[in-house]
mmCIF file as Biopython writes it, N, C-alpha, C and O atoms, coordinates in Angstrom:
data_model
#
loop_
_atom_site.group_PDB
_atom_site.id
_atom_site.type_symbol
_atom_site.label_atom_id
_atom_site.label_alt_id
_atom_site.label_comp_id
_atom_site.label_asym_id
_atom_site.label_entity_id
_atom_site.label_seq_id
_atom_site.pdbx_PDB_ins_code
_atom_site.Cartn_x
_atom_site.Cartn_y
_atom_site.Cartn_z
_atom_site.occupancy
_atom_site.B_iso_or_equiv
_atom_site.auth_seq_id
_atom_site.auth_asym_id
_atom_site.pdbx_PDB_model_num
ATOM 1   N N  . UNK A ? 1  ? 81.433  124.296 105.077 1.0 0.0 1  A 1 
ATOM 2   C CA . UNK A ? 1  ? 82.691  124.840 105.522 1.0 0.0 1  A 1 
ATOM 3   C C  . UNK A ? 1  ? 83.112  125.929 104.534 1.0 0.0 1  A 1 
ATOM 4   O O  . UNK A ? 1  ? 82.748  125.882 103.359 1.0 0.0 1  A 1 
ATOM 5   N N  . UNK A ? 2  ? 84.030  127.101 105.110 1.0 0.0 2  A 1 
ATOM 6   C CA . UNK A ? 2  ? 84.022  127.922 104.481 1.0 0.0 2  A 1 
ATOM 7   C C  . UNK A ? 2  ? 85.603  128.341 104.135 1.0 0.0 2  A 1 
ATOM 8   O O  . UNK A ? 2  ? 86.284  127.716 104.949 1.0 0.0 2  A 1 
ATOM 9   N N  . UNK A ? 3  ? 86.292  128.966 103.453 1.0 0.0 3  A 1 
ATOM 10  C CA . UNK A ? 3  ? 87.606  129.473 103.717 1.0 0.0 3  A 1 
ATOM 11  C C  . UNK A ? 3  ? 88.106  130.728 103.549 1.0 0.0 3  A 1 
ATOM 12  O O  . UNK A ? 3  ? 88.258  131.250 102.445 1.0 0.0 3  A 1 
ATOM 13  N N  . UNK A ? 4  ? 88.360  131.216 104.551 1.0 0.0 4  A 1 
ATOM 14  C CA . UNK A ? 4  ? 88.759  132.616 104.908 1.0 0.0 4  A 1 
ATOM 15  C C  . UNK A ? 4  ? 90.172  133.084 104.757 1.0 0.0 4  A 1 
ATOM 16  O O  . UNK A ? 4  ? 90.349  134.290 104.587 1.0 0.0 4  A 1 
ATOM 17  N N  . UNK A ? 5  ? 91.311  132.187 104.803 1.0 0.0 5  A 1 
ATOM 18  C CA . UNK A ? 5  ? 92.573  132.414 104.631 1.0 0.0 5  A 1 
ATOM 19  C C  . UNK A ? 5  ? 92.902  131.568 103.474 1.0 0.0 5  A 1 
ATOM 20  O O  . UNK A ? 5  ? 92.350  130.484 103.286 1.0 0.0 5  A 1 
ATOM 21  N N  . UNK A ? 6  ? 93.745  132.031 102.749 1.0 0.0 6  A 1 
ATOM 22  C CA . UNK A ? 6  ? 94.442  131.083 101.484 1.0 0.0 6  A 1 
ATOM 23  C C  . UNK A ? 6  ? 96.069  131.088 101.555 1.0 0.0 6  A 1 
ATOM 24  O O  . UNK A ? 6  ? 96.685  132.154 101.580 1.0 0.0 6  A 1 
ATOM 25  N N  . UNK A ? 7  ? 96.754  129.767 101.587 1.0 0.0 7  A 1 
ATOM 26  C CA . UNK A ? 7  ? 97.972  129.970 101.728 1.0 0.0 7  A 1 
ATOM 27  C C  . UNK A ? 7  ? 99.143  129.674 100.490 1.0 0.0 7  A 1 
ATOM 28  O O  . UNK A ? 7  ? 99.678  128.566 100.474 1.0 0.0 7  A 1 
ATOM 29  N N  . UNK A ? 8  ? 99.485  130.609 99.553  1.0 0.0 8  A 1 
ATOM 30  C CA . UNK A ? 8  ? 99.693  130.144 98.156  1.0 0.0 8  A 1 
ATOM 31  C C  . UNK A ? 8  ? 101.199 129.763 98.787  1.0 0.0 8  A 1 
ATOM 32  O O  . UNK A ? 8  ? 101.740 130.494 99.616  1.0 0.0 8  A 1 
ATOM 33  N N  . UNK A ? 9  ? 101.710 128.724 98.369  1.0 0.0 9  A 1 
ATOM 34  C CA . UNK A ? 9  ? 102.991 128.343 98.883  1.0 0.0 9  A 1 
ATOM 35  C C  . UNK A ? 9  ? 103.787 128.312 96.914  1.0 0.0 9  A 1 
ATOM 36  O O  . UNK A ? 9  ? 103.481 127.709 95.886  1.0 0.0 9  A 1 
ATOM 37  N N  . UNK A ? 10 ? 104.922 129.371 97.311  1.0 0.0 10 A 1 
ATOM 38  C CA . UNK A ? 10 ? 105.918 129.965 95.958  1.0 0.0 10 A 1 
ATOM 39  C C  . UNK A ? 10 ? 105.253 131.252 95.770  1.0 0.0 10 A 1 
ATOM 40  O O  . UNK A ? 10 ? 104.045 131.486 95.744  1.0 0.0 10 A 1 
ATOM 41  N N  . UNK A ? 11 ? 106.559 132.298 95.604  1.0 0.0 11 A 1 
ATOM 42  C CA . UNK A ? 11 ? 106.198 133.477 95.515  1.0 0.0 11 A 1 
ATOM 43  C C  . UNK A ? 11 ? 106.260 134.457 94.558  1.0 0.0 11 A 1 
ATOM 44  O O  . UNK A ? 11 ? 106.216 135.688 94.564  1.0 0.0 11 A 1 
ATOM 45  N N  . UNK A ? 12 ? 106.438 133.110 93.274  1.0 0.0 12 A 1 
ATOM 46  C CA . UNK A ? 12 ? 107.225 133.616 91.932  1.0 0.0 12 A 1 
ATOM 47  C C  . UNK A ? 12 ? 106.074 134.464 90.973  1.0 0.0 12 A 1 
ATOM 48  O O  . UNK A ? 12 ? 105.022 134.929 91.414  1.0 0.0 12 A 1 
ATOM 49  N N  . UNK A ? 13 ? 106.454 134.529 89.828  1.0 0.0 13 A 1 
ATOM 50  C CA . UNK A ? 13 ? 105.017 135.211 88.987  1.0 0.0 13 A 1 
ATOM 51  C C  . UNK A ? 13 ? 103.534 134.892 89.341  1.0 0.0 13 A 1 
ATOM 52  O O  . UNK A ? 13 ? 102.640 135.699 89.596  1.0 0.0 13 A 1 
ATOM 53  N N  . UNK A ? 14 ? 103.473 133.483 89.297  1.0 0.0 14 A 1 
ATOM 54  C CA . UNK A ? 14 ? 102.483 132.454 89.605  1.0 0.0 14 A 1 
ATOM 55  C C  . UNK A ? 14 ? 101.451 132.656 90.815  1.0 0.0 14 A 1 
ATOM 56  O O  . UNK A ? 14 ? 100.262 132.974 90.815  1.0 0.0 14 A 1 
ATOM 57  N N  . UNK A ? 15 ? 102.379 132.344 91.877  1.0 0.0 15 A 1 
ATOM 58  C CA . UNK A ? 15 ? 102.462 132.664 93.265  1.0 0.0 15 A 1 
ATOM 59  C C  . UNK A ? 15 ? 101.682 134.022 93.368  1.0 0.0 15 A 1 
ATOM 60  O O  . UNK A ? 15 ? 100.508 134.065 93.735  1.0 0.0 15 A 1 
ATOM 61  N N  . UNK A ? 16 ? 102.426 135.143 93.014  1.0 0.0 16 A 1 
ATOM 62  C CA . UNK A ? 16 ? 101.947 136.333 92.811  1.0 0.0 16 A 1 
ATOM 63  C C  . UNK A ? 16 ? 100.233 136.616 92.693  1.0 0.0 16 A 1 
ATOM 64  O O  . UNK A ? 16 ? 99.364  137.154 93.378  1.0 0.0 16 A 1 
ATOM 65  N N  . UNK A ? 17 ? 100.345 135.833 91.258  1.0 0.0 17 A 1 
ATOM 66  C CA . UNK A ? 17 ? 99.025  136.330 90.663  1.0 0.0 17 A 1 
ATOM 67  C C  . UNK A ? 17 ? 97.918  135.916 90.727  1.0 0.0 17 A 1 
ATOM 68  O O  . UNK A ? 17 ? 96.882  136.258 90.158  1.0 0.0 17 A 1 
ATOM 69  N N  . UNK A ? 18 ? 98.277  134.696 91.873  1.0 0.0 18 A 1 
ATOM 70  C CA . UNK A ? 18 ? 96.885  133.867 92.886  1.0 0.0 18 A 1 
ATOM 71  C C  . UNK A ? 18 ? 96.969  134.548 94.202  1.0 0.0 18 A 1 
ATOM 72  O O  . UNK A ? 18 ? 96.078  134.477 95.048  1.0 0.0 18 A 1 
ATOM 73  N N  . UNK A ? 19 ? 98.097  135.222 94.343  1.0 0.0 19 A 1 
ATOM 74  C CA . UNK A ? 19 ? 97.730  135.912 95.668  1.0 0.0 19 A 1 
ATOM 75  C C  . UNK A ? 19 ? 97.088  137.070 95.399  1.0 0.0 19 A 1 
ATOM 76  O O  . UNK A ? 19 ? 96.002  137.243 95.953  1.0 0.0 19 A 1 
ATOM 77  N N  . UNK A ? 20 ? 97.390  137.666 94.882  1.0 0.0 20 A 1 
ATOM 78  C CA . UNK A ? 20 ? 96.591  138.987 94.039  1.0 0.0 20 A 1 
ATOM 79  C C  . UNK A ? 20 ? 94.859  138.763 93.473  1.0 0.0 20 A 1 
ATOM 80  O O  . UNK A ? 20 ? 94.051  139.689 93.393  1.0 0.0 20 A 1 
ATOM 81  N N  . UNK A ? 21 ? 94.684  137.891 93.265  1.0 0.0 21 A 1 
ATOM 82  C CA . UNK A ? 21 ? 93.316  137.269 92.819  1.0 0.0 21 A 1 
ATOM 83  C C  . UNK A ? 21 ? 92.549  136.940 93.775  1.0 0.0 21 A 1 
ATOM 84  O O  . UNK A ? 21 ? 91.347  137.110 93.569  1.0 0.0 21 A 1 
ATOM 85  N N  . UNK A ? 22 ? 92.923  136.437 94.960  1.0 0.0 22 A 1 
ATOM 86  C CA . UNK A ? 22 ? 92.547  135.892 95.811  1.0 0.0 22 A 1 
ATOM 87  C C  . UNK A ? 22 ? 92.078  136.830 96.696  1.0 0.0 22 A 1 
ATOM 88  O O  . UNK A ? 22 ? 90.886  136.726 96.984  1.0 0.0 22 A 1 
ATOM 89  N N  . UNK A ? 23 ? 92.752  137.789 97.242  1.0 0.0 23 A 1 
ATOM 90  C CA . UNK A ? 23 ? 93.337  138.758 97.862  1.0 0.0 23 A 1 
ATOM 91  C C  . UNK A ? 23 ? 91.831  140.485 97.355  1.0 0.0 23 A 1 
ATOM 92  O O  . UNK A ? 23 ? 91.270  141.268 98.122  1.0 0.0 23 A 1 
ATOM 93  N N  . UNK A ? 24 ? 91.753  140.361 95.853  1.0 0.0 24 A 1 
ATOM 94  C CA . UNK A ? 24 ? 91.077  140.627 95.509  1.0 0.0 24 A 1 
ATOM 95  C C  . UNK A ? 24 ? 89.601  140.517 95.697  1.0 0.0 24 A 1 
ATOM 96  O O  . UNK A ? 24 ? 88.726  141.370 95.849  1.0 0.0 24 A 1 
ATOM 97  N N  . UNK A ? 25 ? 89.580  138.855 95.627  1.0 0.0 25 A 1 
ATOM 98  C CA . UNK A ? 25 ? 87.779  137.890 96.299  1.0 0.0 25 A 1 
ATOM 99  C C  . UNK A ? 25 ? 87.933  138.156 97.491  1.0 0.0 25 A 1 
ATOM 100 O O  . UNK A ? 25 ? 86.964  137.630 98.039  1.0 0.0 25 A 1 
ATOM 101 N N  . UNK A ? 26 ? 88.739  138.803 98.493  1.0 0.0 26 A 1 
ATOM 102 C CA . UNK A ? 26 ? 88.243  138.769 99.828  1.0 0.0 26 A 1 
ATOM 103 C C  . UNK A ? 26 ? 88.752  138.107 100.594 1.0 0.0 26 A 1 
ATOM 104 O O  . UNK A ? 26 ? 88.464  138.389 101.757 1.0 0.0 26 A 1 
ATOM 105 N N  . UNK A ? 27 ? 89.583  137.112 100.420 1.0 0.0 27 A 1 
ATOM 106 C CA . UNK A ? 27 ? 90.374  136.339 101.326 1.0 0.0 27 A 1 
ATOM 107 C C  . UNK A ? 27 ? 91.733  136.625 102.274 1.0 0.0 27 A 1 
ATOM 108 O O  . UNK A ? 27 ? 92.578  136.311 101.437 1.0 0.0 27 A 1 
ATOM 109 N N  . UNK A ? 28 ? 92.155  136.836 102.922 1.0 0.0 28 A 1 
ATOM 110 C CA . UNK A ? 28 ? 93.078  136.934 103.510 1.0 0.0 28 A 1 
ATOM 111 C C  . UNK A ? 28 ? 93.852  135.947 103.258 1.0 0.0 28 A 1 
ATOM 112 O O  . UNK A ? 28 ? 93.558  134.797 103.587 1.0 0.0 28 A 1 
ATOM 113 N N  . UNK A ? 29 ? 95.476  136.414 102.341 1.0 0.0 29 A 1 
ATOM 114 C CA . UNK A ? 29 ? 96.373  136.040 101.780 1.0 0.0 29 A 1 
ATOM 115 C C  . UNK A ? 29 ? 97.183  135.595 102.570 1.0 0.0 29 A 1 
ATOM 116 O O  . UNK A ? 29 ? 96.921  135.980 103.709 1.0 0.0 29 A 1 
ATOM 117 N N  . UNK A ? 30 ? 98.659  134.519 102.476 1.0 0.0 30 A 1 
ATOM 118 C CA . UNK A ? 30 ? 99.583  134.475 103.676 1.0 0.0 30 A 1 
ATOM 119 C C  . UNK A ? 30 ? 100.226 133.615 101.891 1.0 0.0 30 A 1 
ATOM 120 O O  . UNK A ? 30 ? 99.737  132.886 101.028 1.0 0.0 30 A 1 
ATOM 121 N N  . UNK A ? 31 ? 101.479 134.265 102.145 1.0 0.0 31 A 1 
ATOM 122 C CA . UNK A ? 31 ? 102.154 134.080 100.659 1.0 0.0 31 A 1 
ATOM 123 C C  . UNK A ? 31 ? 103.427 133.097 101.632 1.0 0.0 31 A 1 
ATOM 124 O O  . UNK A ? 31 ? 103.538 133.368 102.827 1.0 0.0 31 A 1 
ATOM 125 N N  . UNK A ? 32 ? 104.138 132.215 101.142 1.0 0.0 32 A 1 
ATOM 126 C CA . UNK A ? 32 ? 104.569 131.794 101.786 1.0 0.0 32 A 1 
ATOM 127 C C  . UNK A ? 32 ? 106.343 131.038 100.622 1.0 0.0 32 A 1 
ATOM 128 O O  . UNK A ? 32 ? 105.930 130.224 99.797  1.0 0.0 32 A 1 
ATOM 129 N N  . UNK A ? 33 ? 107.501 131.172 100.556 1.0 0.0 33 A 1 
ATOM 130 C CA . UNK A ? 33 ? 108.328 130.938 99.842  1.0 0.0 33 A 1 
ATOM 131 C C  . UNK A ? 33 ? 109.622 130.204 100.241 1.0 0.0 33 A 1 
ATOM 132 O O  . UNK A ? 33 ? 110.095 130.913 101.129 1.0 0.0 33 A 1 
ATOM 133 N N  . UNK A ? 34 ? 110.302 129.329 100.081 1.0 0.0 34 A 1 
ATOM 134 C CA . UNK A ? 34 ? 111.487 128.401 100.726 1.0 0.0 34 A 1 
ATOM 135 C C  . UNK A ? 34 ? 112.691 129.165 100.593 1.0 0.0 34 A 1 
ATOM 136 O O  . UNK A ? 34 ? 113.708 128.690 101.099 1.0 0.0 34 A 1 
ATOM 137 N N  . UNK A ? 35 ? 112.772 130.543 99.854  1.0 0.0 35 A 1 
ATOM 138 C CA . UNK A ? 35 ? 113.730 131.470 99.600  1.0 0.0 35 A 1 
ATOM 139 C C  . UNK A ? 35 ? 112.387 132.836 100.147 1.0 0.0 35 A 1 
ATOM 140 O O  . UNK A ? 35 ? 111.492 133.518 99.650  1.0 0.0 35 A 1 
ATOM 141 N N  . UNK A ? 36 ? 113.069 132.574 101.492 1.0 0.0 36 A 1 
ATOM 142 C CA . UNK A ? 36 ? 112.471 134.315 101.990 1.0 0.0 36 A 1 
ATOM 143 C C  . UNK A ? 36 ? 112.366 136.044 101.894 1.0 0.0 36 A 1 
ATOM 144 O O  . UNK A ? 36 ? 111.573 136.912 102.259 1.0 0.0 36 A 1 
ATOM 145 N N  . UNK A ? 37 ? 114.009 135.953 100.987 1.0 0.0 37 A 1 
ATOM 146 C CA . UNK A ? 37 ? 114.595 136.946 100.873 1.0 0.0 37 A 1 
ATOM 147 C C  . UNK A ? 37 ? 113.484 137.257 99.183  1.0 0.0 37 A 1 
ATOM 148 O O  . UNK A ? 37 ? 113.510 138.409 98.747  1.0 0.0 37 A 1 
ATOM 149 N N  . UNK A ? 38 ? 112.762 136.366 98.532  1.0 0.0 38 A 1 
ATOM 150 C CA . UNK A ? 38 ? 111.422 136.541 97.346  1.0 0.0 38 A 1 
ATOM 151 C C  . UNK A ? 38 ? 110.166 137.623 97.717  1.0 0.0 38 A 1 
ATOM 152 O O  . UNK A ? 38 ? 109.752 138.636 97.154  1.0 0.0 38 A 1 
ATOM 153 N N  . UNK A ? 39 ? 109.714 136.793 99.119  1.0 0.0 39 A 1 
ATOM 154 C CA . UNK A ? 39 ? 108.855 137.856 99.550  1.0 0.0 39 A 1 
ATOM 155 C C  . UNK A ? 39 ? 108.738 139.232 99.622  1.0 0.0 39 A 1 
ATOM 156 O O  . UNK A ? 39 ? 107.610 139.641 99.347  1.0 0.0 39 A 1 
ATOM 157 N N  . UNK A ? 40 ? 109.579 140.090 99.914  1.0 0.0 40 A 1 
ATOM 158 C CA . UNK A ? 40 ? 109.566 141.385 99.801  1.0 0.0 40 A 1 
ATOM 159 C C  . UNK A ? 40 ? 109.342 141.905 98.167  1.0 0.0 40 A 1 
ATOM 160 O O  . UNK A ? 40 ? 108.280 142.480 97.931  1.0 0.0 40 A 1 
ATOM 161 N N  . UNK A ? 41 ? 110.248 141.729 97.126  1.0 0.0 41 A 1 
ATOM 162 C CA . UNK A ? 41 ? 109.886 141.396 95.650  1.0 0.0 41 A 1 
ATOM 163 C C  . UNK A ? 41 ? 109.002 141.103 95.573  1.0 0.0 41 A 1 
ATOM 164 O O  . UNK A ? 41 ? 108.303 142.035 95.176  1.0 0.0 41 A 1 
ATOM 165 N N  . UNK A ? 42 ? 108.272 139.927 95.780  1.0 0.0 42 A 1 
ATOM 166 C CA . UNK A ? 42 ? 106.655 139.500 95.213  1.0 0.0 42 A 1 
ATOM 167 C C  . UNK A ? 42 ? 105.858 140.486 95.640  1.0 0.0 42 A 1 
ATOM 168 O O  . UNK A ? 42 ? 105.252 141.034 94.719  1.0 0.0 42 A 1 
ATOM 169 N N  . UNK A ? 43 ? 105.527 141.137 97.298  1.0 0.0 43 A 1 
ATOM 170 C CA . UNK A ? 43 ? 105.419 142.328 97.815  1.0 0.0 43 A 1 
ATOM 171 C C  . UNK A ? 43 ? 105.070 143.496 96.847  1.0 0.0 43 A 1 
ATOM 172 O O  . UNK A ? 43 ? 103.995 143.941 96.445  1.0 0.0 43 A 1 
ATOM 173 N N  . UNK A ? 44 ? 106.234 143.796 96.642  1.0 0.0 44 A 1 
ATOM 174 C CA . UNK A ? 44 ? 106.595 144.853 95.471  1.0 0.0 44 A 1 
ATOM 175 C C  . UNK A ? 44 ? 105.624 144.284 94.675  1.0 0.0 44 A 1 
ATOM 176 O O  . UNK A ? 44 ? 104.454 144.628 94.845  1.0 0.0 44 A 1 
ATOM 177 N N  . UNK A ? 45 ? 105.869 143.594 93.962  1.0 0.0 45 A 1 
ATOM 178 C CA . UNK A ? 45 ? 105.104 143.153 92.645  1.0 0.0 45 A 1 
ATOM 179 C C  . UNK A ? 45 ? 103.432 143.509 92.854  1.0 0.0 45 A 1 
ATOM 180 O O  . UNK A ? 45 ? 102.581 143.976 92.098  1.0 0.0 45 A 1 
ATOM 181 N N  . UNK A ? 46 ? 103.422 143.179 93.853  1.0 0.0 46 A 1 
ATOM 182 C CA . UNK A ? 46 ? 101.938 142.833 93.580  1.0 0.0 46 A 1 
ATOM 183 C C  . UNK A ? 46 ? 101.068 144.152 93.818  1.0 0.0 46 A 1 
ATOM 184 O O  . UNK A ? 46 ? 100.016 144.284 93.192  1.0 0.0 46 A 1 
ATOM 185 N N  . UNK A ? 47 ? 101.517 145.167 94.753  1.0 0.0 47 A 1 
ATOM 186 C CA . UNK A ? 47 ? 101.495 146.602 94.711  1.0 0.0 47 A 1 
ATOM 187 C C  . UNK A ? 47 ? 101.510 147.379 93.674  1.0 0.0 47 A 1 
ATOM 188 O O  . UNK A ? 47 ? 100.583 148.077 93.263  1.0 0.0 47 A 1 
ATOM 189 N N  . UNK A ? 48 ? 102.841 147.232 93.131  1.0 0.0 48 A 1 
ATOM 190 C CA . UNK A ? 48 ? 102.703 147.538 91.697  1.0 0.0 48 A 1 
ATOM 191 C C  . UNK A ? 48 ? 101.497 147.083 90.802  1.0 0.0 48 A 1 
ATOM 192 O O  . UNK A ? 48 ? 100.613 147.718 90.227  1.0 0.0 48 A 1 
ATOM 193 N N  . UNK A ? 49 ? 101.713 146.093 90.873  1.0 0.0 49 A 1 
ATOM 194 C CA . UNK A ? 49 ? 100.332 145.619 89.667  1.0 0.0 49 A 1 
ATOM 195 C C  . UNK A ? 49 ? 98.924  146.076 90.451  1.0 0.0 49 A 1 
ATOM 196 O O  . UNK A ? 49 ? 98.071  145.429 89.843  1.0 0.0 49 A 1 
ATOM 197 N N  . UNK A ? 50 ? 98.371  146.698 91.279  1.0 0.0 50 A 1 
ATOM 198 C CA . UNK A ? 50 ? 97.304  147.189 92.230  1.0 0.0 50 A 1 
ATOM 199 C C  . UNK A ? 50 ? 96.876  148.379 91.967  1.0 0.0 50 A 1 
ATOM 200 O O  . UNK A ? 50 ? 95.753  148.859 91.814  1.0 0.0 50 A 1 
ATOM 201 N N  . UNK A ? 51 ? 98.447  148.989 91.922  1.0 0.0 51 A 1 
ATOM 202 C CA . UNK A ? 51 ? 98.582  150.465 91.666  1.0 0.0 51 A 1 
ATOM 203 C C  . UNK A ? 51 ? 97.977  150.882 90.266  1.0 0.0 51 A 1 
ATOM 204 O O  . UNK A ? 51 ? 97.160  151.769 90.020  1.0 0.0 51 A 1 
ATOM 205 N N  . UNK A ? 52 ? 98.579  150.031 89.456  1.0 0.0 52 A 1 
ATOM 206 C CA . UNK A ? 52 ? 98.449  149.543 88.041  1.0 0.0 52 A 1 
ATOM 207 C C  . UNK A ? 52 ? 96.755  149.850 87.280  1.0 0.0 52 A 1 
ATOM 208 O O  . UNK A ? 52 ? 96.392  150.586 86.362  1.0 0.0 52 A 1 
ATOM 209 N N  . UNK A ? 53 ? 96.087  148.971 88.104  1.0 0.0 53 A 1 
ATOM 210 C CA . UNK A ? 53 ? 94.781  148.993 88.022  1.0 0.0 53 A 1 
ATOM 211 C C  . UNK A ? 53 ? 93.989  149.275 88.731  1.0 0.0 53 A 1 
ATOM 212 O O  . UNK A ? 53 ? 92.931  148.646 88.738  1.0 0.0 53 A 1 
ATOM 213 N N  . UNK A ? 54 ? 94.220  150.359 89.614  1.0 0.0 54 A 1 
ATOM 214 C CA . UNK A ? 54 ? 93.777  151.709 90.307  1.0 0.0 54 A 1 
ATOM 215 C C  . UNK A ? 54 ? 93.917  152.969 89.585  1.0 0.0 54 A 1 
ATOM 216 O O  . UNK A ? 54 ? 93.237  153.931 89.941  1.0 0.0 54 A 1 
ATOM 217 N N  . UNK A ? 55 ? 94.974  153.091 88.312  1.0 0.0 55 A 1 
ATOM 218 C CA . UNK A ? 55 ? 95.259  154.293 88.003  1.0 0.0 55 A 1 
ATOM 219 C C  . UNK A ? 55 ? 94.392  154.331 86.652  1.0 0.0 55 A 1 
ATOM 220 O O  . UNK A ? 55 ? 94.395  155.395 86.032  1.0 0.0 55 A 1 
ATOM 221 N N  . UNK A ? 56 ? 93.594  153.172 86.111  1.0 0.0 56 A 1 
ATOM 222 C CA . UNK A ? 56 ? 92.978  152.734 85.238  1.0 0.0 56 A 1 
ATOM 223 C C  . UNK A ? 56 ? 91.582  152.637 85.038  1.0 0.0 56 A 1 
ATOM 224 O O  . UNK A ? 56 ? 90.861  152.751 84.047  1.0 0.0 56 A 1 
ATOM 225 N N  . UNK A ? 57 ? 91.319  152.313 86.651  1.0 0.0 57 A 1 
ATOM 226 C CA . UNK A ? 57 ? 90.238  152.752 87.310  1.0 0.0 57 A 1 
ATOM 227 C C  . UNK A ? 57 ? 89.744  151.125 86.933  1.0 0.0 57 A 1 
ATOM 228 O O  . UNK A ? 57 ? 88.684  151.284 86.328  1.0 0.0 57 A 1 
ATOM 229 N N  . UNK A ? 58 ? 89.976  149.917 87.000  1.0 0.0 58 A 1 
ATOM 230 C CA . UNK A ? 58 ? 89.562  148.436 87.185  1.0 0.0 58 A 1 
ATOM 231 C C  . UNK A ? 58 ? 89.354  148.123 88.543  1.0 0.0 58 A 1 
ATOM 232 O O  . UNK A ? 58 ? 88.599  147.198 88.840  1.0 0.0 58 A 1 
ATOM 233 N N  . UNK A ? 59 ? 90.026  148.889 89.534  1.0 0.0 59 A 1 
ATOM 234 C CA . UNK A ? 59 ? 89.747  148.718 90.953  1.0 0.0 59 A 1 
ATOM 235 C C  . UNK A ? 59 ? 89.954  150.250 91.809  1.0 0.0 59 A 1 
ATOM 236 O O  . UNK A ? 59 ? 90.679  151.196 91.501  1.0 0.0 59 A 1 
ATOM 237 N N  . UNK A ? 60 ? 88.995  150.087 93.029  1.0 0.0 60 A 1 
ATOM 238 C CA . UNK A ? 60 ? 88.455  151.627 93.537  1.0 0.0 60 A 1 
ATOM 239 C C  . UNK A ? 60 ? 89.718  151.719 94.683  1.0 0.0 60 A 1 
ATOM 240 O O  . UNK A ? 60 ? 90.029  150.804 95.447  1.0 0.0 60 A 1 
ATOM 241 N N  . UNK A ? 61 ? 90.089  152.490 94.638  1.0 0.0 61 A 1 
ATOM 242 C CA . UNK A ? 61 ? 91.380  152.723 95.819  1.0 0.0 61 A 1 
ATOM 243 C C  . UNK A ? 61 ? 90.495  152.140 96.972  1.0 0.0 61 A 1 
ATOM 244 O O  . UNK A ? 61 ? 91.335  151.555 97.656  1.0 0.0 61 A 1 
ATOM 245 N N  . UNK A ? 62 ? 89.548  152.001 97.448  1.0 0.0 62 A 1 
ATOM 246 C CA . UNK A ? 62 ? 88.373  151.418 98.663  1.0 0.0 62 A 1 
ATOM 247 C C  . UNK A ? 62 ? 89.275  149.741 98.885  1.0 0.0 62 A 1 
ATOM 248 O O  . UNK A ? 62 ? 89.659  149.169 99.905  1.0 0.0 62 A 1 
ATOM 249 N N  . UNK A ? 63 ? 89.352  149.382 97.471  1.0 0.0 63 A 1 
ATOM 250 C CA . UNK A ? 63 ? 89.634  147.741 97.069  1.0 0.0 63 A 1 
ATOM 251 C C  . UNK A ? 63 ? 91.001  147.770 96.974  1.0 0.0 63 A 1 
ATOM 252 O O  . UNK A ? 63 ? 91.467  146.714 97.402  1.0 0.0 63 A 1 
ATOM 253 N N  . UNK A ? 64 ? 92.079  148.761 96.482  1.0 0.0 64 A 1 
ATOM 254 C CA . UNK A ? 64 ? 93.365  148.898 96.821  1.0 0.0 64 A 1 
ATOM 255 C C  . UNK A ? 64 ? 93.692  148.369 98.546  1.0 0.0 64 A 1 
ATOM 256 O O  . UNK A ? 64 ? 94.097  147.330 99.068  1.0 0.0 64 A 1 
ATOM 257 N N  . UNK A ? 65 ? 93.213  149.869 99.082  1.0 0.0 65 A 1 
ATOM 258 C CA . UNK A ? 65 ? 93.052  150.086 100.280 1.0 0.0 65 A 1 
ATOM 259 C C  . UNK A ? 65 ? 92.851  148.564 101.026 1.0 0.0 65 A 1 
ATOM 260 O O  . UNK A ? 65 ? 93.939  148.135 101.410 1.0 0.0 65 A 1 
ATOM 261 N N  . UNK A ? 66 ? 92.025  147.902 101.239 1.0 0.0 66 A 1 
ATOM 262 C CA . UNK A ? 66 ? 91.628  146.280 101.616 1.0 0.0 66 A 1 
ATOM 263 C C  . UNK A ? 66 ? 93.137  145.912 101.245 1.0 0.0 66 A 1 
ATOM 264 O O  . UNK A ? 66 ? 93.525  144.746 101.323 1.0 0.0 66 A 1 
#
């Protein structure tokens, strides 16, 4: 069996930086938070930190892009 979707439930730093990791390996992310109005912020966040290490050249805008 295999897993193709990952569902990190909390959308705080934590949350973030397993969705970002994950997200990274190829998985299709679904971030999920009991305070909804987080998501857009974590959002942000995690873009930012993408952008971050695209401009650094650790990841190819190809892998942004995904």
């Amino acid at each position: 069996m295999t897993f193709k979707i990952v569902l990190i439930a909390g959308a705080g730093t934590m949350g973030c930086g397993i969705a970002e990791l994950m997200a990274l390996s190829g998985f299709e992310v679904q971030l999920w938070d009991h305070q909804p109005h987080i998501l857009g912020r974590s959002s942000a966040a995690i873009e930012k930190s993408l952008r971050k290490q695209t401009a650094i050249g650790r990841i190819t805008e190809e892998k942004f892009d995904e």
